[in-house]
PDB file of N, CA, C, O and CB in Angstrom:
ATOM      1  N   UNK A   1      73.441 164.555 145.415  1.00  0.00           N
ATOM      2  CA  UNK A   1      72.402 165.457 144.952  1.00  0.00           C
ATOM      3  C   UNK A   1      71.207 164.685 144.411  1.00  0.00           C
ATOM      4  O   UNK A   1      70.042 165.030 144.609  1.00  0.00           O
ATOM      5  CB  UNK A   1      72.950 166.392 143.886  1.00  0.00           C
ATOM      6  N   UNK A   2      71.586 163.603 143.705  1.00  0.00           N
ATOM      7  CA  UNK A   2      70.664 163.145 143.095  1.00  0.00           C
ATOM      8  C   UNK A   2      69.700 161.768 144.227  1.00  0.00           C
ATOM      9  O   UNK A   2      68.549 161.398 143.997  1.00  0.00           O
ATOM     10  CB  UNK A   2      71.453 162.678 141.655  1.00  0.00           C
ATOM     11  N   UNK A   3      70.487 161.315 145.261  1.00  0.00           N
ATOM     12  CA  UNK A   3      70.075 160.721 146.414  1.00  0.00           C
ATOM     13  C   UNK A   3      68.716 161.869 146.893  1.00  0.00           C
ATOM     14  O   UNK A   3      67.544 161.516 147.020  1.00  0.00           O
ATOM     15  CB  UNK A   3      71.511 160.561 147.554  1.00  0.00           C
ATOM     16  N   UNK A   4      69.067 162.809 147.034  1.00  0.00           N
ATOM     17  CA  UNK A   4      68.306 164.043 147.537  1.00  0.00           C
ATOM     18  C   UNK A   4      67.077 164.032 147.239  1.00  0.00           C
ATOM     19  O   UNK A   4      66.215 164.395 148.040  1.00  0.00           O
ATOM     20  CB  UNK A   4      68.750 165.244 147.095  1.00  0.00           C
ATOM     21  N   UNK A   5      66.716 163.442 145.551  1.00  0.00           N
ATOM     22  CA  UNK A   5      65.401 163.818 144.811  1.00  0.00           C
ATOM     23  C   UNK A   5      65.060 162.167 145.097  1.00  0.00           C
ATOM     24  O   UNK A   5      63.990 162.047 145.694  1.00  0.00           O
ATOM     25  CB  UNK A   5      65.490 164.559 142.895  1.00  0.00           C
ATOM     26  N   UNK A   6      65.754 160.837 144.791  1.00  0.00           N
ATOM     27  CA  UNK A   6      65.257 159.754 144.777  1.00  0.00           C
ATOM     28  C   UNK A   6      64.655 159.269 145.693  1.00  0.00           C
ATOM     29  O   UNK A   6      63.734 158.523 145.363  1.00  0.00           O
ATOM     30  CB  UNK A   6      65.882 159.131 144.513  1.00  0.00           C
ATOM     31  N   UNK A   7      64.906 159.473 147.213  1.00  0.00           N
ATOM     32  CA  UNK A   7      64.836 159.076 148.482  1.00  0.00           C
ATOM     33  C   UNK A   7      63.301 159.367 149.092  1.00  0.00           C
ATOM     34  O   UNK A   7      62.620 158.756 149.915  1.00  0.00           O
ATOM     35  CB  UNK A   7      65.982 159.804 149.240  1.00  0.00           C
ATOM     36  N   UNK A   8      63.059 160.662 148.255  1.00  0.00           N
ATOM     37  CA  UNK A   8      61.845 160.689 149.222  1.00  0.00           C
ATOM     38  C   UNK A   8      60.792 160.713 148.025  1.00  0.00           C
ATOM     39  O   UNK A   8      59.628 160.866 148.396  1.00  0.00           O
ATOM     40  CB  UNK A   8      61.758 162.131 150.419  1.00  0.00           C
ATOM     41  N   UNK A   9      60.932 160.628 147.095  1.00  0.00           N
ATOM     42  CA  UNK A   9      60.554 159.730 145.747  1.00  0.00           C
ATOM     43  C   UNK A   9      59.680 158.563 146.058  1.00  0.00           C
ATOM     44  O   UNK A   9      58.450 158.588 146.031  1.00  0.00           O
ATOM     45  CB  UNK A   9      61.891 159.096 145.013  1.00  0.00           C
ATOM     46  N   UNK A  10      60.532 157.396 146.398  1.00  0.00           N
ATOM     47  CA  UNK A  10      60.211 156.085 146.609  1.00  0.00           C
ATOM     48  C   UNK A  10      59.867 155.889 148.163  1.00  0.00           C
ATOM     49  O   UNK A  10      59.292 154.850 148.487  1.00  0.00           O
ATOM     50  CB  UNK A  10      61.377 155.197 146.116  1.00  0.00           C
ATOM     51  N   UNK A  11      60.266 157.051 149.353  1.00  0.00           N
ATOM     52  CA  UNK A  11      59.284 156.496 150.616  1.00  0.00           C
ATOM     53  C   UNK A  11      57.976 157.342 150.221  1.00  0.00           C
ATOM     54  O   UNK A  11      57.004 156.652 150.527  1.00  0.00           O
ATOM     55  CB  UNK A  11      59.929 156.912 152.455  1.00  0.00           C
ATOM     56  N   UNK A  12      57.639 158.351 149.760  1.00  0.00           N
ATOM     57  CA  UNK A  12      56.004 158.901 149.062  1.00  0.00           C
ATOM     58  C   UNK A  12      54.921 157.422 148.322  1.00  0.00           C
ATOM     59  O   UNK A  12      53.775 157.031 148.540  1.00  0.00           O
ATOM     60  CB  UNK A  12      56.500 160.277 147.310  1.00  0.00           C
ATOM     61  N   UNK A  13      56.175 156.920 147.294  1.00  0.00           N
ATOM     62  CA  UNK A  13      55.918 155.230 146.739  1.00  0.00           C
ATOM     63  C   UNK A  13      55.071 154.830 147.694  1.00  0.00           C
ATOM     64  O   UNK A  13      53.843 154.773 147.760  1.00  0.00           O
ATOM     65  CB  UNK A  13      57.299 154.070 146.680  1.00  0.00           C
ATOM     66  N   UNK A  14      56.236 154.476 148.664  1.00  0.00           N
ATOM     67  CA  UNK A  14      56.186 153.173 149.419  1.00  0.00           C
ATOM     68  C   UNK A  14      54.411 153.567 150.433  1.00  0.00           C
ATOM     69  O   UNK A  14      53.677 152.698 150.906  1.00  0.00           O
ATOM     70  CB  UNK A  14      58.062 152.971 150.659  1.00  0.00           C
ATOM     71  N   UNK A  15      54.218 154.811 150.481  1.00  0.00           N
ATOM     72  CA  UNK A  15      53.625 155.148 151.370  1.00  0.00           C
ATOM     73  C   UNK A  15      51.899 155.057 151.333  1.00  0.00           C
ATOM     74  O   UNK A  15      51.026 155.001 152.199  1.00  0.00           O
ATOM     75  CB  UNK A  15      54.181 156.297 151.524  1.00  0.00           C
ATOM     76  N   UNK A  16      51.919 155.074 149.792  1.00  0.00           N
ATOM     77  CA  UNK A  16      50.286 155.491 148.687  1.00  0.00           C
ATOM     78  C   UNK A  16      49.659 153.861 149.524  1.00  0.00           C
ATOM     79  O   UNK A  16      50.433 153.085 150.084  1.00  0.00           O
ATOM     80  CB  UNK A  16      50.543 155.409 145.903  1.00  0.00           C
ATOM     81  N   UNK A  17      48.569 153.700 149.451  1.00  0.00           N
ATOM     82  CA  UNK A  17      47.594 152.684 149.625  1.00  0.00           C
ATOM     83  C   UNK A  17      47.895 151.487 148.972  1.00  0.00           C
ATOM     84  O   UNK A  17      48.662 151.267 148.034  1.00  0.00           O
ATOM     85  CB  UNK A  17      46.370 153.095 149.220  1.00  0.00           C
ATOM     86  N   UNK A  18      47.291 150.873 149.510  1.00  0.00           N
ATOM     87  CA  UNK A  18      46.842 149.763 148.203  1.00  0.00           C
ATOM     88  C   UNK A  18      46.135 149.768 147.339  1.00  0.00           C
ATOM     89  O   UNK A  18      45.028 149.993 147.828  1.00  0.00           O
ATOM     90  CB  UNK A  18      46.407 148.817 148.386  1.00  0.00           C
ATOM     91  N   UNK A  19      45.993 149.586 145.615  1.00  0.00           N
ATOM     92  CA  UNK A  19      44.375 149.734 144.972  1.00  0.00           C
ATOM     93  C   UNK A  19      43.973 148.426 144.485  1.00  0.00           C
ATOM     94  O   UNK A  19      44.411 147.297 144.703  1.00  0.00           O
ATOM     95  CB  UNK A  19      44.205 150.835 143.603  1.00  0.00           C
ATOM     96  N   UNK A  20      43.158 148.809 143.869  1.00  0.00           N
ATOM     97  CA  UNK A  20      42.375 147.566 143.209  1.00  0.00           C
ATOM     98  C   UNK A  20      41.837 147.850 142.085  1.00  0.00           C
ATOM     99  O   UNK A  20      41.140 148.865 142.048  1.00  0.00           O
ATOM    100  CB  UNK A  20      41.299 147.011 143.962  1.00  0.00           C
ATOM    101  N   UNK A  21      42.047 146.835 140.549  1.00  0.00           N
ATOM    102  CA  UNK A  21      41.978 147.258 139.928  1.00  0.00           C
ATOM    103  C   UNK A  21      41.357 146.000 139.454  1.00  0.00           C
ATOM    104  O   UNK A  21      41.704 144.938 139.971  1.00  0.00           O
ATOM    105  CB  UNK A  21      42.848 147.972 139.627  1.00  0.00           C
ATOM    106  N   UNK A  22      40.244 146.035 138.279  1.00  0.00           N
ATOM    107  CA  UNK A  22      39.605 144.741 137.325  1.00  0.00           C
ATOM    108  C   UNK A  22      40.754 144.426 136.288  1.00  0.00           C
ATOM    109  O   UNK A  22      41.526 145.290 135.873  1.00  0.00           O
ATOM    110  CB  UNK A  22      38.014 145.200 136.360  1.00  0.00           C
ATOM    111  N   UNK A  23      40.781 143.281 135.965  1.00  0.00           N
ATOM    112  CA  UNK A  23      41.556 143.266 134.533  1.00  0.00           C
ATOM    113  C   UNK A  23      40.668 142.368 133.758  1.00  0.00           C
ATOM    114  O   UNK A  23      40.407 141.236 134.167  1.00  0.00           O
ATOM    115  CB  UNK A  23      43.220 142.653 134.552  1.00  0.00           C
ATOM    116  N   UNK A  24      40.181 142.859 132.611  1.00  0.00           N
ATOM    117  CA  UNK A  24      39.545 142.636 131.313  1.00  0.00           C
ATOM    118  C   UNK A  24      39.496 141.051 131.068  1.00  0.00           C
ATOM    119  O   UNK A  24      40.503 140.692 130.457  1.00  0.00           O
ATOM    120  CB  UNK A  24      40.376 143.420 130.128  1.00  0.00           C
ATOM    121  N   UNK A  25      38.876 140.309 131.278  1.00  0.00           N
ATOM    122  CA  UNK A  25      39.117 138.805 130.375  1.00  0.00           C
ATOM    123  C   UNK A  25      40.239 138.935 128.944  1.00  0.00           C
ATOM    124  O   UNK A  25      40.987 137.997 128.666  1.00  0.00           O
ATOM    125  CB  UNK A  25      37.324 138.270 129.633  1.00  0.00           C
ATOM    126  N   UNK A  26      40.219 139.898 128.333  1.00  0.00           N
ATOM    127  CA  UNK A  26      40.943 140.272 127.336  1.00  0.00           C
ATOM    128  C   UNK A  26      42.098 140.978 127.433  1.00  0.00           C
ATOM    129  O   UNK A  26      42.613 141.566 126.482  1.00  0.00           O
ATOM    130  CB  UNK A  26      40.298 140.814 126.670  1.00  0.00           C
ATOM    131  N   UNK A  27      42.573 140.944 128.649  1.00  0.00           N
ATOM    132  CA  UNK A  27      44.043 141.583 128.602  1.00  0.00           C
ATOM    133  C   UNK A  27      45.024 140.050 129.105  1.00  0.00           C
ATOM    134  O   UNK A  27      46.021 140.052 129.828  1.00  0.00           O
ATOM    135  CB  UNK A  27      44.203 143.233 129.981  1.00  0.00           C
ATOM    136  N   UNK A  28      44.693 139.447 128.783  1.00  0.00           N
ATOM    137  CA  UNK A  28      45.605 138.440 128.538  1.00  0.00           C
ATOM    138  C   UNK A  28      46.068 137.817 127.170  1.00  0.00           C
ATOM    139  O   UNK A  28      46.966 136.977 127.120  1.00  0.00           O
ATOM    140  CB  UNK A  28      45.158 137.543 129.197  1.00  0.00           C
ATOM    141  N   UNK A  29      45.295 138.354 125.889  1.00  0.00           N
ATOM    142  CA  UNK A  29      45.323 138.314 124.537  1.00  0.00           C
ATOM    143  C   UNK A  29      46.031 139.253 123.995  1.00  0.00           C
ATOM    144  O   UNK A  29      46.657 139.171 122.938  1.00  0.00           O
ATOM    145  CB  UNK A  29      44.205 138.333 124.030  1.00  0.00           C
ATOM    146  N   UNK A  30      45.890 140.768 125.175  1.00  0.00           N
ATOM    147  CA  UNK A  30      46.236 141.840 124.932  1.00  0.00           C
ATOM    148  C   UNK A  30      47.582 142.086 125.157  1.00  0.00           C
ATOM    149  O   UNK A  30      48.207 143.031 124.676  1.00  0.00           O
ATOM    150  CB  UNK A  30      45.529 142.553 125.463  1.00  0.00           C
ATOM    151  N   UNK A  31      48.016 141.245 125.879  1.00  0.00           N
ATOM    152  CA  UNK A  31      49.526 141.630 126.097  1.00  0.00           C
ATOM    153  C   UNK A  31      50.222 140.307 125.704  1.00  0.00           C
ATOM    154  O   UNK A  31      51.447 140.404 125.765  1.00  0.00           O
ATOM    155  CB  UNK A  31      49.926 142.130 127.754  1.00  0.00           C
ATOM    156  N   UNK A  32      49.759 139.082 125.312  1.00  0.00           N
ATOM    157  CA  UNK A  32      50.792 138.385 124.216  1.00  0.00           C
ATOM    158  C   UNK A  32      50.637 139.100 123.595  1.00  0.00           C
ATOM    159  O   UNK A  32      51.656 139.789 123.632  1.00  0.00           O
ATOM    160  CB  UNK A  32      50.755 137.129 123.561  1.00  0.00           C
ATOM    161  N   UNK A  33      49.557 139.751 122.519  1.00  0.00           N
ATOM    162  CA  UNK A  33      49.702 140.161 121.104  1.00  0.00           C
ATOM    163  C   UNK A  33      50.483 141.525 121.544  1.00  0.00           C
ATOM    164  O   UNK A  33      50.925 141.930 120.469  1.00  0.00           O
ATOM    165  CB  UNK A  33      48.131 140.337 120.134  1.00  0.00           C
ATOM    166  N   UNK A  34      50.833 142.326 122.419  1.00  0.00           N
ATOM    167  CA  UNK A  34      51.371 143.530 121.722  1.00  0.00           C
ATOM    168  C   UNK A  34      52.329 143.157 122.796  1.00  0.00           C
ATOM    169  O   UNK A  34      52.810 144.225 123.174  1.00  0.00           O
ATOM    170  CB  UNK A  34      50.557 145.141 121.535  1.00  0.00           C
ATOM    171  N   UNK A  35      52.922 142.041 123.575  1.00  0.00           N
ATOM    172  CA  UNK A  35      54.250 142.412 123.853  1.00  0.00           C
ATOM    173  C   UNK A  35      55.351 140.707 123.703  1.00  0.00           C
ATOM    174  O   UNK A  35      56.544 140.563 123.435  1.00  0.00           O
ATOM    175  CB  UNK A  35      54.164 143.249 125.649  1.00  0.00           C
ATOM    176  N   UNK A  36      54.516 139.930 123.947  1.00  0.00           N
ATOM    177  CA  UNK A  36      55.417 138.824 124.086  1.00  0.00           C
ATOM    178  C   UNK A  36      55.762 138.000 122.398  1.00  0.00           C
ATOM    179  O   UNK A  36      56.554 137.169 121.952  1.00  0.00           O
ATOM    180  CB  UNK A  36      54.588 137.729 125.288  1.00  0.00           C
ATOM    181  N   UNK A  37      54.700 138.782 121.930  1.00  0.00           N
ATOM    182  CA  UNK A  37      54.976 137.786 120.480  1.00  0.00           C
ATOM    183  C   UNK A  37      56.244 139.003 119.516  1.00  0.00           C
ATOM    184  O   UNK A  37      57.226 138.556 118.924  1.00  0.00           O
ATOM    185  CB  UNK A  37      52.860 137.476 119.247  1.00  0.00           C
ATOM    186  N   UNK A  38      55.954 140.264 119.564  1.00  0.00           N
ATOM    187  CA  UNK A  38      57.098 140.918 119.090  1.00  0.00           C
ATOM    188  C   UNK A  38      57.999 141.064 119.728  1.00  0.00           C
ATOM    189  O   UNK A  38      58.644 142.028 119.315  1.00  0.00           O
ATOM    190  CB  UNK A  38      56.976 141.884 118.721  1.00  0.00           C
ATOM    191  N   UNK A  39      58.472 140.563 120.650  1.00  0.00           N
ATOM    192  CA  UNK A  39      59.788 139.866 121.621  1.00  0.00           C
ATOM    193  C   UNK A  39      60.206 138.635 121.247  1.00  0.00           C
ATOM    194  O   UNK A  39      61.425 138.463 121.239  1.00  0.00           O
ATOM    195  CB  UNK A  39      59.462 139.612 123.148  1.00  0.00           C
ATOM    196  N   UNK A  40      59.468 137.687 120.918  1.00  0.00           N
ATOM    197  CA  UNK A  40      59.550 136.381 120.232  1.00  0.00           C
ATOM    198  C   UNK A  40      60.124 136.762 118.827  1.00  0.00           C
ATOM    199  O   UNK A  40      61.224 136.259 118.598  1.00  0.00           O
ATOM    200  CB  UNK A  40      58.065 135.595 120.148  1.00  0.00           C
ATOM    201  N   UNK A  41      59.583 137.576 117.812  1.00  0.00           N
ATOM    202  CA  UNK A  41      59.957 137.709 116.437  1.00  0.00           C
ATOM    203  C   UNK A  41      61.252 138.666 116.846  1.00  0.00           C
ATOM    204  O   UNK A  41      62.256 138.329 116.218  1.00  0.00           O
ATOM    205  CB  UNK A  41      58.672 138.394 115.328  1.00  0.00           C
ATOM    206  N   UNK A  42      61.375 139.320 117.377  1.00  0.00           N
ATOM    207  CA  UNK A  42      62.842 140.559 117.774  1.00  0.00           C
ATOM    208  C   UNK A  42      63.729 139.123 118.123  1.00  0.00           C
ATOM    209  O   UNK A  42      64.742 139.015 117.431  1.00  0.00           O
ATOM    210  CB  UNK A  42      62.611 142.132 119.679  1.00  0.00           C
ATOM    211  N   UNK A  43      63.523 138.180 118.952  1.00  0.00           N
ATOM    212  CA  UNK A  43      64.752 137.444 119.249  1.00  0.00           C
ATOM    213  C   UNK A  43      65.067 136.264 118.277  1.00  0.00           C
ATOM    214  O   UNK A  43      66.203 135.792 118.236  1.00  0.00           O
ATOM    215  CB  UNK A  43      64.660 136.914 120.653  1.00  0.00           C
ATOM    216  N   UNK A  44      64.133 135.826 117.556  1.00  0.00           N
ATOM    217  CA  UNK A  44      64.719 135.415 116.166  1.00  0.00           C
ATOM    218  C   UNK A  44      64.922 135.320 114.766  1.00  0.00           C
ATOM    219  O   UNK A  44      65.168 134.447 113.933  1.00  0.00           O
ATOM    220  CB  UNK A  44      64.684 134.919 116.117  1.00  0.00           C
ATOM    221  N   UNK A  45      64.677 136.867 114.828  1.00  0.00           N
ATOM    222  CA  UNK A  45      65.750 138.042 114.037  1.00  0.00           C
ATOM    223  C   UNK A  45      66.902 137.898 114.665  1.00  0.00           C
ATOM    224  O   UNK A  45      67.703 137.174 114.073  1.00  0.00           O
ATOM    225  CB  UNK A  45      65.373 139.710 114.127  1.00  0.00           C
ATOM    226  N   UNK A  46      67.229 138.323 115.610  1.00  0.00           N
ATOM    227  CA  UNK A  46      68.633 138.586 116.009  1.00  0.00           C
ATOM    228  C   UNK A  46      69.423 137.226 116.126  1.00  0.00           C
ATOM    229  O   UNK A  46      70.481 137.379 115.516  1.00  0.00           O
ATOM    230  CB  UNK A  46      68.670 139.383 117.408  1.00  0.00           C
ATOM    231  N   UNK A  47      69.350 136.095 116.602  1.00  0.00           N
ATOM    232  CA  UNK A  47      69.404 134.783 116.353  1.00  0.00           C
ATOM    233  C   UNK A  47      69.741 134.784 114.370  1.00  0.00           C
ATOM    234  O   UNK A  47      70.897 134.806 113.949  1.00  0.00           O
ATOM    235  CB  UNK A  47      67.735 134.023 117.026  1.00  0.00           C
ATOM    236  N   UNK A  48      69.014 134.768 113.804  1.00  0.00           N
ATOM    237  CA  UNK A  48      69.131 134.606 112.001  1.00  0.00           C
ATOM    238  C   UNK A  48      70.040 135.652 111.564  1.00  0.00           C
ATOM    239  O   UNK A  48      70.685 135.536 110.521  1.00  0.00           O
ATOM    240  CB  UNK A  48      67.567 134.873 111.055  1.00  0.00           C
ATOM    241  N   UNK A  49      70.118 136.700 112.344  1.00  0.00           N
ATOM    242  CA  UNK A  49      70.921 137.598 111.685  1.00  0.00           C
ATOM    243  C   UNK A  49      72.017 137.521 112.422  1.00  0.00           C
ATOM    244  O   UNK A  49      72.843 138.395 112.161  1.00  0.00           O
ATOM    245  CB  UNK A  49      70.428 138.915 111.522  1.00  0.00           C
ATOM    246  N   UNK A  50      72.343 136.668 113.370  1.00  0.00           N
ATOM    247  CA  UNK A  50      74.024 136.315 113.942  1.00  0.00           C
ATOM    248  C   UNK A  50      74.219 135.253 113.184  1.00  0.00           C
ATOM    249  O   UNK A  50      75.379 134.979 112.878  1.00  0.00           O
ATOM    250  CB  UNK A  50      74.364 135.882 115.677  1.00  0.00           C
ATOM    251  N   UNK A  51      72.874 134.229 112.607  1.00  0.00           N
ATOM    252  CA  UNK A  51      73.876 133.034 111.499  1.00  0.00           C
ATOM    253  C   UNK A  51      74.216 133.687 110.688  1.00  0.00           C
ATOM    254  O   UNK A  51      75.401 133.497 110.412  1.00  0.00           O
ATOM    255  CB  UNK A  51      73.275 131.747 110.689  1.00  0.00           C
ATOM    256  N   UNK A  52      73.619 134.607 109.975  1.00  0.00           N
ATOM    257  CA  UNK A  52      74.305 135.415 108.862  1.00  0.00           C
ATOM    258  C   UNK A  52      75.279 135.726 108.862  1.00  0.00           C
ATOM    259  O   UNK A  52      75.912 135.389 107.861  1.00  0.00           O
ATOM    260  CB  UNK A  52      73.967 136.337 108.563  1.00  0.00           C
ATOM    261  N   UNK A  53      76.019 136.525 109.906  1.00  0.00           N
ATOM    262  CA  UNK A  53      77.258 137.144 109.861  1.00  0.00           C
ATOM    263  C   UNK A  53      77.927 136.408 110.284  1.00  0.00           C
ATOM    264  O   UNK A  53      79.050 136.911 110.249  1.00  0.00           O
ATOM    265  CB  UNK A  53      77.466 138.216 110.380  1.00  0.00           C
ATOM    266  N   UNK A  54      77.972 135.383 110.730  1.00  0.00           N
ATOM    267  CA  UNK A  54      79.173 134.458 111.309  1.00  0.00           C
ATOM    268  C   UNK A  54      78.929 133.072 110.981  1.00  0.00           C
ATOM    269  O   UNK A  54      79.875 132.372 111.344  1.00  0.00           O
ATOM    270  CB  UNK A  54      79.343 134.535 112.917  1.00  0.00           C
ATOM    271  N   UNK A  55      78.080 132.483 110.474  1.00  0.00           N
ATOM    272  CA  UNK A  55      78.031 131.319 109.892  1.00  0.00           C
ATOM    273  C   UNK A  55      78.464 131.275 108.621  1.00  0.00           C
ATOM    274  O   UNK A  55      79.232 130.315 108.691  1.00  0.00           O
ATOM    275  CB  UNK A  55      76.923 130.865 109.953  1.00  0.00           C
ATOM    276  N   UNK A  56      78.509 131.677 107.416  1.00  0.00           N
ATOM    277  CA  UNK A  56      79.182 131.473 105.961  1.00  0.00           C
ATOM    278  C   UNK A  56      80.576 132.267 106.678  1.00  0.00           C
ATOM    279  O   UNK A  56      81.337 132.107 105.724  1.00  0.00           O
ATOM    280  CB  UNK A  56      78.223 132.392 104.270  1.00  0.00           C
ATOM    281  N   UNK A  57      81.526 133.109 107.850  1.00  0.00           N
ATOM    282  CA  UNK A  57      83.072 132.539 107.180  1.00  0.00           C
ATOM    283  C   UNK A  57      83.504 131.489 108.107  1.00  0.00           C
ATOM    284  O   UNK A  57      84.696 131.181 108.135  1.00  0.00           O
ATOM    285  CB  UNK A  57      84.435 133.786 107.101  1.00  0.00           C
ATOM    286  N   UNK A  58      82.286 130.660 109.197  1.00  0.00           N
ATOM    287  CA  UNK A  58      82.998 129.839 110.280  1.00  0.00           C
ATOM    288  C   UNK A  58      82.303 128.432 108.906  1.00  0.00           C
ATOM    289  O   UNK A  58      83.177 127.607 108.641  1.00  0.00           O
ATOM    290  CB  UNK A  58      82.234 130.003 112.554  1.00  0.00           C
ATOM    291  N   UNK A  59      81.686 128.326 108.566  1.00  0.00           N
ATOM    292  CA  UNK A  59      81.870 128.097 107.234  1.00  0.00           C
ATOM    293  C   UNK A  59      82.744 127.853 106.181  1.00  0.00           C
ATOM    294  O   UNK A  59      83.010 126.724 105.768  1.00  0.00           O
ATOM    295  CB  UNK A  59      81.552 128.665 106.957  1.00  0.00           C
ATOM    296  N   UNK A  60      83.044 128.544 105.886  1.00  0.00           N
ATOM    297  CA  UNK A  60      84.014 128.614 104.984  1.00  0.00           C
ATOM    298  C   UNK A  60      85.718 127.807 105.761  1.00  0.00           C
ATOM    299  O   UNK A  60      86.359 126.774 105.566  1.00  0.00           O
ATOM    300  CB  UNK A  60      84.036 130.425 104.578  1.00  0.00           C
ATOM    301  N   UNK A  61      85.813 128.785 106.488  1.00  0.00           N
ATOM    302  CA  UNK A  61      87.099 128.195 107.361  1.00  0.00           C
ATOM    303  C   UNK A  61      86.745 126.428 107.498  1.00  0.00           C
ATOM    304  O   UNK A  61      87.501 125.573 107.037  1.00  0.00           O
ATOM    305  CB  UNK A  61      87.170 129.097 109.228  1.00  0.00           C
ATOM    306  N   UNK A  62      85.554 126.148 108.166  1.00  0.00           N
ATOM    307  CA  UNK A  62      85.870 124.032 107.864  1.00  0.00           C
ATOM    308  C   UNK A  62      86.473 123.927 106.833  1.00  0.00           C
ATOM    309  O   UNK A  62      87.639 123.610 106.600  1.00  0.00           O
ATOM    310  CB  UNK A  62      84.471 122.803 107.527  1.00  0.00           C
ATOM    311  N   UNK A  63      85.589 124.221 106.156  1.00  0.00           N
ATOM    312  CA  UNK A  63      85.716 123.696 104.226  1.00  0.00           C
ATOM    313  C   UNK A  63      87.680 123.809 103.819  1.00  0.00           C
ATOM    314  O   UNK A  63      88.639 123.125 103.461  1.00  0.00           O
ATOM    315  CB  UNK A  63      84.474 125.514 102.740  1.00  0.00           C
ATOM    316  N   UNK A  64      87.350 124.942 104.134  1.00  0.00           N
ATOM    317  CA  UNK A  64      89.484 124.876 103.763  1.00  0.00           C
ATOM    318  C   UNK A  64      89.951 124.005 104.508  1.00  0.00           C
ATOM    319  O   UNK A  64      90.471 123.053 103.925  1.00  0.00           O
ATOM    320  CB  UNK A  64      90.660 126.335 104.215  1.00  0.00           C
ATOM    321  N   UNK A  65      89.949 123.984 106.353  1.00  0.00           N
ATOM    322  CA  UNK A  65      90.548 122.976 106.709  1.00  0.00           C
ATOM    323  C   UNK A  65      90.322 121.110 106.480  1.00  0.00           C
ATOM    324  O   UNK A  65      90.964 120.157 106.921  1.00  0.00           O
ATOM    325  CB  UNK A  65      90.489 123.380 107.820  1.00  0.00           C
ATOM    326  N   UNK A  66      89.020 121.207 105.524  1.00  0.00           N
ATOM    327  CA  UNK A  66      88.423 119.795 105.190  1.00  0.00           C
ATOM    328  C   UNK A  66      89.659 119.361 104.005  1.00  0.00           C
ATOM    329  O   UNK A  66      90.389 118.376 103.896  1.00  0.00           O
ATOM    330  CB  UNK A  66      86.526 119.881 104.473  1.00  0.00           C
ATOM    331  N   UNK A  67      89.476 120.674 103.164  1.00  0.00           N
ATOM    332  CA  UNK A  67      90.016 120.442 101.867  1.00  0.00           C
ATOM    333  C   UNK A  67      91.917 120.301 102.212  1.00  0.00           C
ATOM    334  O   UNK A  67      92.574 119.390 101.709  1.00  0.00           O
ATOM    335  CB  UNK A  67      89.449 121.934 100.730  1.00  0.00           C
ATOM    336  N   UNK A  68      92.274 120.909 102.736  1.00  0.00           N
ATOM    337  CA  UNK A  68      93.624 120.954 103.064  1.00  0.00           C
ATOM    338  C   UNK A  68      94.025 119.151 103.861  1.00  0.00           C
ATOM    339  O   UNK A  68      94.936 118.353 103.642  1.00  0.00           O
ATOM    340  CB  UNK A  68      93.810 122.505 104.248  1.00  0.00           C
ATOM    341  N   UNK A  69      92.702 119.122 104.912  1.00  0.00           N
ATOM    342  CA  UNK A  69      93.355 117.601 105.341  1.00  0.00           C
ATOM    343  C   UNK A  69      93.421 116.105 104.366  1.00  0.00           C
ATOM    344  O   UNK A  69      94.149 115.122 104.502  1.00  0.00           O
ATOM    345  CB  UNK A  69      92.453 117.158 106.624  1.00  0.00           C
ATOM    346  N   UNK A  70      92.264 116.423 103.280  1.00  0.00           N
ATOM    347  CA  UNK A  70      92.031 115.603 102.403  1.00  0.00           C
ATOM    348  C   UNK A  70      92.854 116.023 101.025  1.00  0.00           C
ATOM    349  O   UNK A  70      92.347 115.709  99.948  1.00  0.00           O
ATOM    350  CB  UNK A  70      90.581 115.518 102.313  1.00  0.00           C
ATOM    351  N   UNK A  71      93.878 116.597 101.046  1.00  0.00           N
ATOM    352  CA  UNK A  71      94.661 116.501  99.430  1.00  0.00           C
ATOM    353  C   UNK A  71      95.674 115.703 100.611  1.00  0.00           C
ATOM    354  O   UNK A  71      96.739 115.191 100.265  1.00  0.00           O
ATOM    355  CB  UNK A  71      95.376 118.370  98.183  1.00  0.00           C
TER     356      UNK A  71
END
């Protein structure tokens, strides 16, 4: 059913012209600043916030096995 609606969807796509479009001297400023740099800060957040949760008890666990091999 859903083949039914997609199919002639994307040959209508396939079918439109070619266009042509200017792009701004300034849309290359325009899309680091509103997409690649808050992709950059989103991935290390998530990076800092996986040391968080799993670095102090993989952490902790050396330290006991340090302390246990050294008494």
């Amino acid at each position: 059913m859903m083949m039914r609606r997609i199919i002639p969807f994307f040959m209508a796509l396939a079918s439109l012209p070619a266009t042509q479009a200017y792009i701004d001297p300034g849309t290359g400023g325009m899309i680091i600043g509103g997409s690649i740099w808050p992709l950059l800060v989103a991935l290390f957040a998530a990076i800092g916030g996986f040391f968080v949760k799993f670095f102090r008890p993989i952490k902790r666990g050396v330290s006991r096995l340090w302390r246990k091999n050294g008494k």
